[in-house]
C-alpha positions as CSV (number, residue, x, y, z in Angstrom):
1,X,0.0,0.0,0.0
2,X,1.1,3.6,-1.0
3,X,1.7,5.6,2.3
4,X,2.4,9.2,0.3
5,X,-1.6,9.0,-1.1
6,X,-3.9,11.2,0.6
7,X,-5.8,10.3,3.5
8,X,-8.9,12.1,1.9
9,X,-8.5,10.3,-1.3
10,X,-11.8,7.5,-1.7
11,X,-11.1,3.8,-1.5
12,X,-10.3,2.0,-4.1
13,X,-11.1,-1.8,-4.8
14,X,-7.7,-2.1,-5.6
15,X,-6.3,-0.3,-2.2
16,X,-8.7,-2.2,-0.1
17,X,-7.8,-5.8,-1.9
18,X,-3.9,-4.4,-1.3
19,X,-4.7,-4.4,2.4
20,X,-6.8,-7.4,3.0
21,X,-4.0,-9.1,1.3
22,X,-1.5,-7.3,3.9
23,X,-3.4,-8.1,6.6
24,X,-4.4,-12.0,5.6
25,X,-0.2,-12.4,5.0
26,X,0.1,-10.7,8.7
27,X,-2.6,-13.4,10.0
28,X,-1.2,-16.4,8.4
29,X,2.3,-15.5,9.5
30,X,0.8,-15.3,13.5
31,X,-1.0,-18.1,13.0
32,X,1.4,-20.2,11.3
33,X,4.3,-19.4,14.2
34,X,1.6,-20.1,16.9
35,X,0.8,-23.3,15.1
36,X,4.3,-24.8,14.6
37,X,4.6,-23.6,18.3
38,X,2.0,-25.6,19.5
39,X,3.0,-28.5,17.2
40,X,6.2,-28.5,19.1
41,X,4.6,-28.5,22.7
42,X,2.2,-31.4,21.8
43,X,5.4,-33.5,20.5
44,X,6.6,-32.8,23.8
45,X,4.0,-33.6,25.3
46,X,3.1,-36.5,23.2
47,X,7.2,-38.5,24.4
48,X,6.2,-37.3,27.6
49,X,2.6,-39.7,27.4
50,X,4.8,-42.0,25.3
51,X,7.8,-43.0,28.4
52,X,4.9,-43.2,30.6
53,X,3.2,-45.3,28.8
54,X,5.9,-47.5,28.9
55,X,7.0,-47.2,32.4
56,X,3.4,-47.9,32.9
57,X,3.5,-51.4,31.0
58,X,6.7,-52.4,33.0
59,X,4.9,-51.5,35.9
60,X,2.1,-53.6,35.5
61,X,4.5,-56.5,34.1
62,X,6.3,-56.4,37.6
63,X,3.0,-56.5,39.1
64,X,1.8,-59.6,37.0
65,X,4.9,-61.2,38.1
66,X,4.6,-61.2,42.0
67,X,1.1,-62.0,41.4
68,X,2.8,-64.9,39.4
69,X,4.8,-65.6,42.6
70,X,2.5,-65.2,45.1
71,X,-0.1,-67.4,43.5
72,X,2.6,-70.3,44.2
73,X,2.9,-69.4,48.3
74,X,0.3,-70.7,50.3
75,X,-1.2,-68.5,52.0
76,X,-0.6,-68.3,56.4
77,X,-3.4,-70.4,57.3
78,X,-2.3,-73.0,54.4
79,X,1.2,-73.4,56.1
80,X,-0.2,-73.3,59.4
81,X,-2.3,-76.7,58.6
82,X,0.7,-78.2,56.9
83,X,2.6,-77.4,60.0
84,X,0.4,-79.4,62.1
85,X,-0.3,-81.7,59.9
86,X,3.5,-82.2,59.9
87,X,4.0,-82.2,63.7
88,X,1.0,-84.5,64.5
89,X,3.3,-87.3,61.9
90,X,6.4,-86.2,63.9
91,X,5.0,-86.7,67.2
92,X,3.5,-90.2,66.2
93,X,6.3,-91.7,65.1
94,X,8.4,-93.9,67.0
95,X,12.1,-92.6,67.7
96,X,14.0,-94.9,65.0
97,X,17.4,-95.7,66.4
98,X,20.6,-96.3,63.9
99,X,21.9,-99.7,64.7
100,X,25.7,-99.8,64.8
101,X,27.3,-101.6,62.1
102,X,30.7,-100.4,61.3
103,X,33.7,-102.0,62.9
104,X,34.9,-98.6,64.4
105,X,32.0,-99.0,67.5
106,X,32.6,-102.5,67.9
């Protein structure tokens, strides 16, 4: 746009198209910096979601695992059976005594 015309002077079609064009190239240039801006904070942010993601996954994995090796222990009450069951055979039995049969005792 001419800045020396007179500030009187009607509008043309021509000026006016001159300065939407101006101001549209202004607009896209904002727009476009804002948007390759905000493209750059959601790639952050989209990694950021990514390693969590994953951490997540081991997370749960470890989880899955103890689960795994809990299932296999009994539980307190489980070994506290087993334990009596145990002693009541223990206590039943008869003391077995070793005989002696190597020539070093006799």
């Amino acid at each position: 746009m001419n800045s020396k015309q007179d500030p009187n002077e009607p509008v043309t079609v021509a000026t006016l198209n001159e300065a939407v064009d101006a101001i549209l190239e202004g607009m896209k240039k904002m727009v476009g910096g804002v948007r390759g801006e905000m493209n750059e904070r959601f790639d952050k942010v989209d990694n950021r979601l990514q390693r969590v993601e994953t951490e997540v996954r081991f997370v749960k994995d470890e989880i899955n695992g103890l689960k795994a090796d809990l299932s296999t222990t009994p539980s307190r009450g489980e070994f506290e059976e087993l334990k009596g069951k145990v002693n009541k055979v223990l206590s039943n039995q008869i003391p077995f005594i070793f005989p002696i049969t190597s020539s070093i005792f006799l």
